[in-house]
C-alpha positions as CSV (number, residue, x, y, z in Angstrom):
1,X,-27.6,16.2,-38.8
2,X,-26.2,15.0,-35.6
3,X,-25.0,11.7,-36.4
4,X,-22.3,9.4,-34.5
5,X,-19.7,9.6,-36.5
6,X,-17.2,7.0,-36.4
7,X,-14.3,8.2,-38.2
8,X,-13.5,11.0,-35.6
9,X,-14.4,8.2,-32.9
10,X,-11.8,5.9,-34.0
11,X,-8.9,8.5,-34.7
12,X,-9.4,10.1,-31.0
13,X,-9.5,6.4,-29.6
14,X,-6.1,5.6,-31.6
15,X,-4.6,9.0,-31.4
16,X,-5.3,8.2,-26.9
17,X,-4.0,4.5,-27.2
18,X,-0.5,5.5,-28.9
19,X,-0.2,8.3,-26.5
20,X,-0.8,6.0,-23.8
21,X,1.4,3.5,-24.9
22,X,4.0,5.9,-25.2
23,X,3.7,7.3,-21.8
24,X,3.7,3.9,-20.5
25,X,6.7,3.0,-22.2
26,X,9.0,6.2,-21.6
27,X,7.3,6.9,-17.8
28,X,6.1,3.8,-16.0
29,X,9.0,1.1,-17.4
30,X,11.8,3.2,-16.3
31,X,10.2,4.2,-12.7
32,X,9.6,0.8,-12.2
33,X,13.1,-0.2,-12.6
34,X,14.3,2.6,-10.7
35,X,12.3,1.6,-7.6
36,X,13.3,-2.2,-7.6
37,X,17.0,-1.4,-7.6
38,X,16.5,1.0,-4.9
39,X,14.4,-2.2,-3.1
40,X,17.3,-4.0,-3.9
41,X,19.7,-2.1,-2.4
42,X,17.6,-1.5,0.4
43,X,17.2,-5.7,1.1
44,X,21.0,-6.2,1.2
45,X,21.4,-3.5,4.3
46,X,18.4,-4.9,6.4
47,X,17.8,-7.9,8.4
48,X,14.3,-9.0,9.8
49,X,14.3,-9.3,13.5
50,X,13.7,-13.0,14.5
51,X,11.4,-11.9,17.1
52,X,9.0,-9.0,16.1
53,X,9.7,-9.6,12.4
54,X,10.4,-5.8,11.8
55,X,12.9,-4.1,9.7
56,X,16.5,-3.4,11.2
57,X,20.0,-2.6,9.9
58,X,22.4,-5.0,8.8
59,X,24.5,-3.9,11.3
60,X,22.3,-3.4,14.3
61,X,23.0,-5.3,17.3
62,X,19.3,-4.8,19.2
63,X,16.6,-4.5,17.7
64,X,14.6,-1.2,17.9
65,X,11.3,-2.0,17.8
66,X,10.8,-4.9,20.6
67,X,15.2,-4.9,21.9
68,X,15.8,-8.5,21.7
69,X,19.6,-8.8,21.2
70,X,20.6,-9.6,17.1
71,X,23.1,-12.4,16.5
72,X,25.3,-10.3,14.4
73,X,25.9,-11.7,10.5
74,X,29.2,-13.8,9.6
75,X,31.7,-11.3,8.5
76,X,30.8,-8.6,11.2
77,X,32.8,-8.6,14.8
């Protein structure tokens, strides 16, 4: 009376996979791109500090972290 029964099984298992899939594909793919062109952005206004290695503006002039003096970038006075 109690059997396994493996129709139901498989449709649930299917009917999961395709809902995953979808979720995946309309949720995750599109956050993920989001986020690396924010990371983008984010790498073309910071410079690493040759000293402490931490995170500054492109435009700082010390550092905040460990305030060694920057050599500013070409193109800035």
């Amino acid at each position: 009376m109690g059997g396994f029964k493996y129709g139901d099984f498989l449709n649930h298992l299917l009917a999961f996979l395709i809902i995953a899939a979808v979720v995946y594909w309309l949720v995750i793919t599109p956050m993920t791109r989001l986020v690396s062109l924010f990371e983008r952005d984010r790498a073309a206004a910071t410079k690493q500090c040759p000293d402490c290695l931490s995170e500054v503006p492109a435009e700082a002039r010390r550092c905040a972290y460990c305030t060694v003096e920057l050599v500013p970038q070409s193109g800035q006075p």
